[in-house]
N, C-alpha and C positions, 0 to 999 in steps of 0.2 A: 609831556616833557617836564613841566611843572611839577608833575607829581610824584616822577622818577627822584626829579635835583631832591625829594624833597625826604622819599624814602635814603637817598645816599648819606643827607643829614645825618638822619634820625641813627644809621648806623654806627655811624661814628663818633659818635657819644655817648652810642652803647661802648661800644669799644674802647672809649678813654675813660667809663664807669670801672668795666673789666679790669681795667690798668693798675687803678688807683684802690679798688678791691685786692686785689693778689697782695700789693707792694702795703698795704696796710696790713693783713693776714702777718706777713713774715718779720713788720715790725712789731706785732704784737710777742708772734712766736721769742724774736731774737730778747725783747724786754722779757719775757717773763723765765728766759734759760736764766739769764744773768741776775735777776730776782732770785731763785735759788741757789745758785753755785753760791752767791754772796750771802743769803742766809746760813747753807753749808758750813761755812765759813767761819762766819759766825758766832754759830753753837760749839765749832769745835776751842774756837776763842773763849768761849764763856767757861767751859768746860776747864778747861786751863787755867783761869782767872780762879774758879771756885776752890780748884785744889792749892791755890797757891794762897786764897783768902779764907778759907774756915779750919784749914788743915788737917788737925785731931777728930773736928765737932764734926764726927759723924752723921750725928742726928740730923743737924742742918743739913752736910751735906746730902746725906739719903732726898730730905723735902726737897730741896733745893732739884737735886738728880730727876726729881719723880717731874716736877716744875716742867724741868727740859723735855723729859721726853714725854708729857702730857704737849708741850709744842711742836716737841719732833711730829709725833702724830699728826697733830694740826695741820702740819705744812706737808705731811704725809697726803693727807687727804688732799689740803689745796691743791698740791703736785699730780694728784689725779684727777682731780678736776682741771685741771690746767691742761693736764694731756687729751681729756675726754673734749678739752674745748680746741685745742691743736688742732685734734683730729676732724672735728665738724670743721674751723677755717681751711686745713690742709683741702678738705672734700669740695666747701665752698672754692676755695680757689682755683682744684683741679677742674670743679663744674663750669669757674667765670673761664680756665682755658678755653675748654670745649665751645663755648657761648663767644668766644674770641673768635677760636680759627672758623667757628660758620660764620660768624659778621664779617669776616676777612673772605671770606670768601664769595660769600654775597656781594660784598664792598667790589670785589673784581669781577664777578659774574655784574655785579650794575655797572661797573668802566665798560665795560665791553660793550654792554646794551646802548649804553649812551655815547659810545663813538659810532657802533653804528646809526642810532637817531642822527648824531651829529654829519654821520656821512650820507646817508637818508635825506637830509636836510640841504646837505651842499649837492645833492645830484639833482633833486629836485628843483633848486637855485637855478642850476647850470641847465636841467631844463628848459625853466619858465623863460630863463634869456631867451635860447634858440627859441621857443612857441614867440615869444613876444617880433623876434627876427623875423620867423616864419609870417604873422600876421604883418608888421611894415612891407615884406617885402610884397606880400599878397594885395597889401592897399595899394601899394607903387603900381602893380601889374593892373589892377582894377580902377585906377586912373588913365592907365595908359590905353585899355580897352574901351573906356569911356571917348578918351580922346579920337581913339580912332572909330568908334560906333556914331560920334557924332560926324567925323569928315568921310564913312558910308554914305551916312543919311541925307547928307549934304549930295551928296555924290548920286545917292538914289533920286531925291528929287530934282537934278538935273540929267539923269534917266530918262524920269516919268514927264518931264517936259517935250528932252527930245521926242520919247512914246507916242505926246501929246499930235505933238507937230507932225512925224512919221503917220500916224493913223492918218491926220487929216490929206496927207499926201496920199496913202494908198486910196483912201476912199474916192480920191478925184482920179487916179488913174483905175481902180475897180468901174468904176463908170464907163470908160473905155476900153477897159480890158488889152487885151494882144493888140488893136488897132492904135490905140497909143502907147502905147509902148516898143511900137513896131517892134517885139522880138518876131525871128525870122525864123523859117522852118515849116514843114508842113505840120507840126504841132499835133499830132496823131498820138504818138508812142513817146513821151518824153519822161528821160530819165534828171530829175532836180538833182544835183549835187551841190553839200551844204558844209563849210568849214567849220570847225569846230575844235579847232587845235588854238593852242595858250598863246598867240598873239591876237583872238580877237575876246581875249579876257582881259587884256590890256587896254582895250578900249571901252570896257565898261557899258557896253551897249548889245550883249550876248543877250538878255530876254527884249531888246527892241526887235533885235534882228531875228530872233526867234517868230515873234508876232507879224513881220513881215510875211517872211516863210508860209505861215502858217494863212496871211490874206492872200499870198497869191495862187496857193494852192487849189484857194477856193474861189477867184474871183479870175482865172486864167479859163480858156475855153481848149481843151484839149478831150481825145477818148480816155486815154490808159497814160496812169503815171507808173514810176518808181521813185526811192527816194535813198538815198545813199549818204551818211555822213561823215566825214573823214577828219582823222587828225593822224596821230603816229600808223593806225590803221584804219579800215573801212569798213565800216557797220551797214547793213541794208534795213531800212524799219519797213521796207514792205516785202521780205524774201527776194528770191528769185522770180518768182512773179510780177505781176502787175496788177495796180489797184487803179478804181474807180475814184470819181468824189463823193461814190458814196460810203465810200471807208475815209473820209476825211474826220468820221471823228474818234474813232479808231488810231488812227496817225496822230493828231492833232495831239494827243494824251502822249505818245511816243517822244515827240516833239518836246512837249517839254521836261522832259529830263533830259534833256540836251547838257554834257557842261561842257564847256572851252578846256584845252588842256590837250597836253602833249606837244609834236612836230607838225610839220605842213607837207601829208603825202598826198599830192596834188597828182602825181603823175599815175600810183596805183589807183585812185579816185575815180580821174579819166578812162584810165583803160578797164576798170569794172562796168563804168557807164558805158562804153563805147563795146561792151562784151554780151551786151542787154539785146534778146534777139528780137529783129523789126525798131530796136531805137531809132527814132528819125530825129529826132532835137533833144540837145541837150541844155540843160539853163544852171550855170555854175554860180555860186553865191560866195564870191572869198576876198579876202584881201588882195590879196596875188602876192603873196609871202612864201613861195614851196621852200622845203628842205632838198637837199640832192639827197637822193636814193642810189645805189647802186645797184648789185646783181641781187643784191638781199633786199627785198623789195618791204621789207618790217623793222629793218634798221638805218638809219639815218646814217649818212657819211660827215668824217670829220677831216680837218686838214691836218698840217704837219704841226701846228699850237692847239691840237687836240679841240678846237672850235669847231663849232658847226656848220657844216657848209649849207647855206639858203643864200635865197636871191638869185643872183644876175647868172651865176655856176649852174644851179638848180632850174633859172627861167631855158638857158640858151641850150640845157639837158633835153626838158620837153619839148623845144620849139623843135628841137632836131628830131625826135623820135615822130613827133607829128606828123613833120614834112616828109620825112623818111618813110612812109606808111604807116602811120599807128592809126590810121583815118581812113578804113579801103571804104568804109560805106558812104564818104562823106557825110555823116551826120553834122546836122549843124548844130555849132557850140556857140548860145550867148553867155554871158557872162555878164555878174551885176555886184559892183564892186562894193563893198562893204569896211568898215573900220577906217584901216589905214591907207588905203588904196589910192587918196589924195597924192601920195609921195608920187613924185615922177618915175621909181625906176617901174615899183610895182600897178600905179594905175597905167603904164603904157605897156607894161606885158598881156593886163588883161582887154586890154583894146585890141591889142595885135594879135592874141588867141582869139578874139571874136572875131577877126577880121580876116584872121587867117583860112577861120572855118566856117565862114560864110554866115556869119553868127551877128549879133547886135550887141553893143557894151550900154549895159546902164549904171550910174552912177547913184546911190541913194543920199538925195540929196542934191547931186549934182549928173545931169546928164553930159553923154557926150559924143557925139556923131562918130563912128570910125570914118577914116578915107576910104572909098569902094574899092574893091581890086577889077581889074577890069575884067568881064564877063563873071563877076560873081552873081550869082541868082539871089535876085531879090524874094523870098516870099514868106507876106504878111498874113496872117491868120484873117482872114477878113469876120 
């Protein structure tokens, strides 16, 4: 940029050299026209003076005659020498044109360079702003992920506490297995179903309950499991088949890519479980949160405020289809309530699913007896 401003200079002093060259040329020229016209002049005055001052006297006048035009000559030559020097300034100054209109034109070819520099300059400006905007706004967002990476972690290690606590609970009920825990059933063919839809991500406790899952799979005494996970649909991680505990680590791997997420299809869950040939016990693991389902058994129903219908709509959906026959084999359903299930409407729906189906409610964290219906069959895994 410096070196541009500095070429523009340097032009335009050629240019007003140019100037002052030409306008000197044509004062030389105009002085030296009027230096002869007035010599001209002159001699013809002299020439007049002579005849009017020697008169007769020839002889003078002849010297006198020869005098003049030994000058005339003179000025004869000067006169061409005067033109032959016209002609070199005429040339010089036609030359300093030419050496004009290309500075002049250079002079506008460097304006143009240097507006664009200058517009070069302002775009780059207008850049650096936004890059500078771009970067604040960047530090604002990587404050605000800081903020929340630290109320995670915070959040993780009261996780890893509950974890703590949970482990120490399962390991005392692995000790006793089925007999304390009285789940009920003859405990043969049991199909685990496992929720895994976006209200028990809300609870922040999806890899506790994960590691539950995963102790009691192995620390329950049964032949053949299946394992079913449900949220908006129904995932099987052991086929249509049924596994041992000795594909528990197999499963185990399965298991954890578990994520929370989606609705709560609670009612297609059941009736896949309950579709499992020779199931005899089923052991549900949810909040007791369902979505209402309707004849589209993949999509969720909504009310007239376009909301979601779950809950008490969705509980009183299934308790009907149960009791209605959705249940010819009577397989028995425990149930073991998880996350939110503390609420009264959803921990008394899973009570009364267990109780309904001759099943046992466990509470993680907090147990809690159903009332017996009467002639329901009690049977504990011994």
């Amino acid at each position: 940029m410096r070196h541009r401003k500095t070429e523009i200079a340097v032009y335009s002093i050629a240019f007003m050299d140019v100037i002052f060259c030409a306008l000197g040329g044509v004062l030389i020229i105009t002085i030296q026209t009027l230096r002869m016209s007035h010599e001209a002049n002159n001699t013809t005055r002299v020439q007049a003076d002579l005849i009017a001052r020697y008169g007769d006297d020839k002889v003078k006048l002849a010297e006198r005659i020869v005098e003049l035009e030994t000058m005339i000559a003179k000025l004869e030559d000067q006169s061409r020498a005067d033109k032959e020097e016209l002609a070199k300034l005429t040339k010089q100054r036609d030359d300093l044109v030419k050496i004009k209109i290309a500075a002049e034109k250079e002079l506008d070819r460097l304006k143009v360079e240097l507006a664009k520099i200058l517009k070069e300059r302002d775009d780059l400006g207008s850049q650096l702003a936004l890059a500078n905007a771009k970067i604040r706004e960047r530090e604002s967002e990587l404050a605000k992920l800081e903020r929340q990476l630290a109320l995670v972690n915070s959040k993780l290690i009261a996780s890893d506490k509950e974890l703590a606590r949970l482990k120490l609970q399962i390991a005392d009920m692995i000790k006793y297995s089925n007999k304390v825990l009285d789940l009920r059933g003859p405990m043969k063919n049991v199909v685990f179903v496992f929720d895994t839809s976006a209200s028990m991500k809300l609870n922040e406790f999806d890899r506790t309950y994960k590691e539950v899952l995963k102790a009691w799979l192995g620390a329950l005494r049964y032949e053949k499991f299946a394992l079913l996970q449900f949220s908006t649909d129904v995932r099987s991680a052991t086929g249509k088949g049924w596994k041992t505990q000795a594909d528990l680590s197999e499963i185990n791997q399965y298991i954890d890519q578990f994520r929370a997420e989606g609705h709560t299809n609670l009612r297609k869950a059941l009736e896949q479980a309950l579709a499992y040939p020779n199931v005899d016990t089923i052991i549900l693991f949810s909040d007791g949160e369902p979505n209402l389902f309707g004849d589209d058994p993949t999509q969720p129903m909504k009310d007239s405020n376009q909301q979601w219908i779950k809950g008490q709509p969705a509980i009183d959906d299934l308790n009907r289809r149960l009791r209605g026959g959705g249940n010819p084999q009577k397989v028995v359903i425990n149930t073991v309530g998880m996350g939110n299930y503390l609420n009264q409407t959803y921990g008394t729906f899973l009570q009364s699913l267990a109780r309904d189906n001759r099943g046992r409610f466990v509470g993680l964290g907090v147990e809690s007896e159903p009332k017996e219906q009467e002639g329901a069959e009690r049977t504990p895994n011994e």
